[in-house]
C-alpha positions in Angstrom: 30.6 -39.8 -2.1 29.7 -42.5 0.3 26.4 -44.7 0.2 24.9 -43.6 3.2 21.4 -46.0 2.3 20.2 -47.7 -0.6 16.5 -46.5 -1.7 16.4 -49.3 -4.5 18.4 -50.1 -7.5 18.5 -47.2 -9.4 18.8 -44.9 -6.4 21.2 -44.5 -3.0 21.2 -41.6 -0.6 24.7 -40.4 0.7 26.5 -37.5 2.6 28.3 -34.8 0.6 31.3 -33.3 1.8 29.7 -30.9 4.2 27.7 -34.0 5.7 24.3 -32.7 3.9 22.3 -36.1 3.0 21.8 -36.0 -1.1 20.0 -38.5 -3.0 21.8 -40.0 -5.8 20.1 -41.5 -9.6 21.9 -43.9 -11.7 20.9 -46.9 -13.3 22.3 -49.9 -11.5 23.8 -47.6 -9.0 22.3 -49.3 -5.9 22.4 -53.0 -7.1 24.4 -55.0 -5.1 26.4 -52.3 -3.0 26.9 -51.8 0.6 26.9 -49.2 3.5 29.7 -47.3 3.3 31.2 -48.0 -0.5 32.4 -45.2 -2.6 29.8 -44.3 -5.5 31.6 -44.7 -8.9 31.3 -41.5 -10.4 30.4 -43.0 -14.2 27.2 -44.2 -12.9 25.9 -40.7 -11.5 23.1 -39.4 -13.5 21.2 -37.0 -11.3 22.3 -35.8 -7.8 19.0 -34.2 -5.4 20.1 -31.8 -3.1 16.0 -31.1 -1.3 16.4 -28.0 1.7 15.9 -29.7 4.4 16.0 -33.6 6.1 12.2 -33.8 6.1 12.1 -33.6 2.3 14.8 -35.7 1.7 13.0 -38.0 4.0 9.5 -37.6 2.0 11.6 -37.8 -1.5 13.4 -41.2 -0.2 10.1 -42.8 0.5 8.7 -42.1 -3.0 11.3 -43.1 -5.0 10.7 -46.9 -3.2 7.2 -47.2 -4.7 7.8 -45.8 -8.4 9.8 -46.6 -11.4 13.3 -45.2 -12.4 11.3 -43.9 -15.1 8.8 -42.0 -13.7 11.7 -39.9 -11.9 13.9 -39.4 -15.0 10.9 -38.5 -16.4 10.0 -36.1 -13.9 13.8 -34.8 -13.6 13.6 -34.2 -17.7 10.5 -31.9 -17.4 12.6 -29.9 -14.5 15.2 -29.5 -16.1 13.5 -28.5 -19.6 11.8 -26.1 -17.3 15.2 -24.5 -16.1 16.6 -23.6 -19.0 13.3 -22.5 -21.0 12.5 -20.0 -17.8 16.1 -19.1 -17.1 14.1 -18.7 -13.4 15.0 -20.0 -9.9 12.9 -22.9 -8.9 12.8 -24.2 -5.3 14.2 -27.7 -5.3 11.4 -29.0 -3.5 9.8 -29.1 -6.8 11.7 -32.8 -7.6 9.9 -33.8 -4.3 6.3 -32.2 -5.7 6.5 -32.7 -9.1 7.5 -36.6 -9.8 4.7 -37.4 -6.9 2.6 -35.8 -8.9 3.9 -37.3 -12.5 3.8 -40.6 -10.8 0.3 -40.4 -9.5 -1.0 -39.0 -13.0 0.3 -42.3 -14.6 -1.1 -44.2 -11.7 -4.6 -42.5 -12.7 -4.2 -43.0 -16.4 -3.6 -46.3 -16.6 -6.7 -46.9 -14.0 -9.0 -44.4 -16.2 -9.0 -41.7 -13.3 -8.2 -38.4 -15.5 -10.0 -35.6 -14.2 -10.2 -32.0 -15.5 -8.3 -29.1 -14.1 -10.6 -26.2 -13.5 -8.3 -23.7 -13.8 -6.9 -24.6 -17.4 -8.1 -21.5 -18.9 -6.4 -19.1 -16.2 -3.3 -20.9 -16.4 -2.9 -20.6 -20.5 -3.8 -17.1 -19.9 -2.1 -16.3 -16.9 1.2 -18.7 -17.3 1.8 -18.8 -20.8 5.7 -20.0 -20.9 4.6 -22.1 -18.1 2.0 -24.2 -20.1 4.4 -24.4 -22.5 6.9 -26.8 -20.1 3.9 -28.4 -19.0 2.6 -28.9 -23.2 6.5 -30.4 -23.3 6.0 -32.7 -20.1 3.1 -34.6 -21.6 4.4 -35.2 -25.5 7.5 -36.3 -23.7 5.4 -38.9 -22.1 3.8 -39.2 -25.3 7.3 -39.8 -26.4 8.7 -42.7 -23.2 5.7 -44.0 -22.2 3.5 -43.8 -25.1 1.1 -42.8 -22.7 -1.1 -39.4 -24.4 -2.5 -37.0 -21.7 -4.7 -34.2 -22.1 -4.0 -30.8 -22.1 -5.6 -30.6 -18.7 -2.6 -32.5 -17.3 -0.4 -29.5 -19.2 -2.5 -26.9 -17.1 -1.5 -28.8 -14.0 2.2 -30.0 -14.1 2.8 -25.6 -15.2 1.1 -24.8 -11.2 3.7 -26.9 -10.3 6.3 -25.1 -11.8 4.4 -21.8 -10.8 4.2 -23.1 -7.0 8.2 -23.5 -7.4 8.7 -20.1 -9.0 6.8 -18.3 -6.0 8.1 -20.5 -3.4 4.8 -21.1 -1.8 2.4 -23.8 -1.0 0.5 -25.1 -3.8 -3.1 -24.0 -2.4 -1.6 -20.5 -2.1 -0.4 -20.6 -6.2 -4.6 -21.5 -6.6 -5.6 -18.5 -5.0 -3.0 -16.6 -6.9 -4.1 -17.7 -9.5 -8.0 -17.1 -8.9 -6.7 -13.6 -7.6 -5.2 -12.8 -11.0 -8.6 -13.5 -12.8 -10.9 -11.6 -10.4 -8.4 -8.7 -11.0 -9.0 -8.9 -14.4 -12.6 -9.3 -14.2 -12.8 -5.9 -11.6 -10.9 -4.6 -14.5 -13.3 -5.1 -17.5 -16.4 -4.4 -15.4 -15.0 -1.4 -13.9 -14.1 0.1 -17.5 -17.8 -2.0 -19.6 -14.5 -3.6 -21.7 -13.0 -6.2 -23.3 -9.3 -6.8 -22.5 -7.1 -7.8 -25.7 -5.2 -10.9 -24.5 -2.5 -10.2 -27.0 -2.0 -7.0 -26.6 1.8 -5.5 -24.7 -0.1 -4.1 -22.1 -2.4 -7.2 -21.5 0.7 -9.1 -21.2 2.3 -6.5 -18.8 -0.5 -6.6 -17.0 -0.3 -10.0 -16.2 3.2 -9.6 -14.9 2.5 -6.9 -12.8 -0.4 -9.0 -11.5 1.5 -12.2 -11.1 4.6 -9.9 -9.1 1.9 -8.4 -6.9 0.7 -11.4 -5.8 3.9 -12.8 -5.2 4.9 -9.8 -3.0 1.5 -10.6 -1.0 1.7 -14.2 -0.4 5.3 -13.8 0.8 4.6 -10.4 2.6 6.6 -8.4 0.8 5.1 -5.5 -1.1 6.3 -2.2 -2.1 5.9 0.7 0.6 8.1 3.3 -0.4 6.3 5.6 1.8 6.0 8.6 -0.7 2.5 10.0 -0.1 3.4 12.4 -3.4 3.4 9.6 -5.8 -0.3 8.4 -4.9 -1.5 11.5 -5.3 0.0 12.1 -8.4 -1.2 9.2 -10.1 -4.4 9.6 -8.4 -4.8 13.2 -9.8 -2.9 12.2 -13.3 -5.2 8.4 -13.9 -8.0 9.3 -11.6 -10.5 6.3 -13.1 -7.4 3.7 -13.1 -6.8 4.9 -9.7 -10.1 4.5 -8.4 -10.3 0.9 -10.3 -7.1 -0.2 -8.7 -8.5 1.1 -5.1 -11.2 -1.4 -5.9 -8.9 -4.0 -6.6 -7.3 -3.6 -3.2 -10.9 -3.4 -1.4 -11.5 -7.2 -3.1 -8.1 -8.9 -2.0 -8.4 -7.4 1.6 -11.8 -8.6 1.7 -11.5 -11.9 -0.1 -8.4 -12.8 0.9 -7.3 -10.7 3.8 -4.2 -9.5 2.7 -3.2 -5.6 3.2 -2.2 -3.8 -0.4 0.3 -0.9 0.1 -1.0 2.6 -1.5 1.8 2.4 -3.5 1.2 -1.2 -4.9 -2.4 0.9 -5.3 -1.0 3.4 -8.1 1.6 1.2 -9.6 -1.3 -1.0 -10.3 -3.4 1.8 -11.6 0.0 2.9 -14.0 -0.4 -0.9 -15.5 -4.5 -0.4 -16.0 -4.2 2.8 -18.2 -1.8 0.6 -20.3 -4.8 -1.7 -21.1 -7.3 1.1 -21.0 -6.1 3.8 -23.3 
């Protein structure tokens, strides 16, 4: 690899062998180098491959304003994230998430925290998620001594979230929101408490989170078998007329067209909380 431009010490950009720019960590790796030199491959610690020039463009211009830190920091929590998950995450998220690690220290140390509204949904909602982002902040506990709240856990896991689903943050919000409402249709529908620990709670949640997934990106199940509605609509008539509620709210609220079969497969996953 070639240094195609230096970003600061720490950091260079280059070409890879099919002429894609990359941006290349390593500490040192940019100090007094040139245009054109060869990259020596025992100072490599991290190479970005980001989808598409604008990104790279957008990730080159943060790393000039932040400390090598912040971004290994960042990179640690990502990769932490990887493995835990054993899930695809768009690489956009090294873009997203250090600007949003570096701005959160930025805030700290100027006594600018602010609470995340949505911390209960997302313990609830994104439970192995939490768990990176609970990771994230004792590791910056752990580098930069530096003790966030478990707010900032709650928002570096919609991060991770926004990378599973591949869509914009604001969309991973209303996901999010659209999970709870659910849920609350749910309970009111059936005058009940759901048990948040329970196997059918959790598969619920899944279902839920899937669903949503399959909306946002416009893809949802349409097998076009008119038998299996009416089978689960004769076999779990109450589930089936929850669920048809549930689809009236999401149309409404957030004008997006449910399937009839996304209809009773949701209705299958509300008996399993209901019986």
């Amino acid at each position: 690899m070639k240094i195609e431009k230096i970003i600061n010490n720490n950091v260079v950009s280059a070409l890879d062998s099919d002429g894609t720019e990359i941006v290349v960590m390593g500490r040192g790796i940019g100090y007094r180098v040139k245009h054109g030199m060869e990259i020596p491959k025992d100072k490599v610690e991290k190479i970005f491959r980001l989808e598409n020039p604008g990104i790279v463009s957008k990730f080159r211009n943060l790393l000039t304003q932040m400390p090598l830190e912040h971004l290994q920091i960042s990179t640690e929590i990502i990769d932490y994230a990887k493995n835990v998950l054993n899930r695809k995450l768009n690489q956009n998220i090294y873009l997203t998430l250090t600007d949003h690690i570096n701005f959160s220290i930025e805030r700290y140390q100027k006594k600018m925290m602010f609470a995340n509204p949505l911390i209960r949904e997302v313990k609830r909602f994104y439970r192995e998620e939490y768990l990176v982002g609970e990771y994230a902040i004792a590791l910056m506990e752990n580098k930069l001594g530096i003790r966030f709240p478990a707010d900032e856990a709650a928002s570096i896991a919609l991060h991770i979230v926004n990378a599973e689903y591949n869509i914009q943050m604001r969309d991973t919000i209303d996901i999010t929101n659209l999970i709870q409402e659910v849920m609350e249709i749910i309970r009111a529908y059936f005058h009940m408490e759901l048990d948040e620990m329970s196997l059918g709670y959790e598969r619920l949640v899944t279902h839920l989170r899937f669903l949503a997934e399959r909306i946002y990106c416009k893809e949802l199940l349409d097998g076009e078998i008119p038998e299996f509605s009416d089978i689960i609509a004769r076999t779990y008539p109450e589930e089936y007329q929850c669920s048809l509620k549930v689809r009236e709210h999401i149309e409404r609220v957030y004008e997006h067209y449910v399937t009839d079969e996304e209809v009773s497969y949701l209705a299958v996953h509300i008996r399993r909380v209901h019986v």
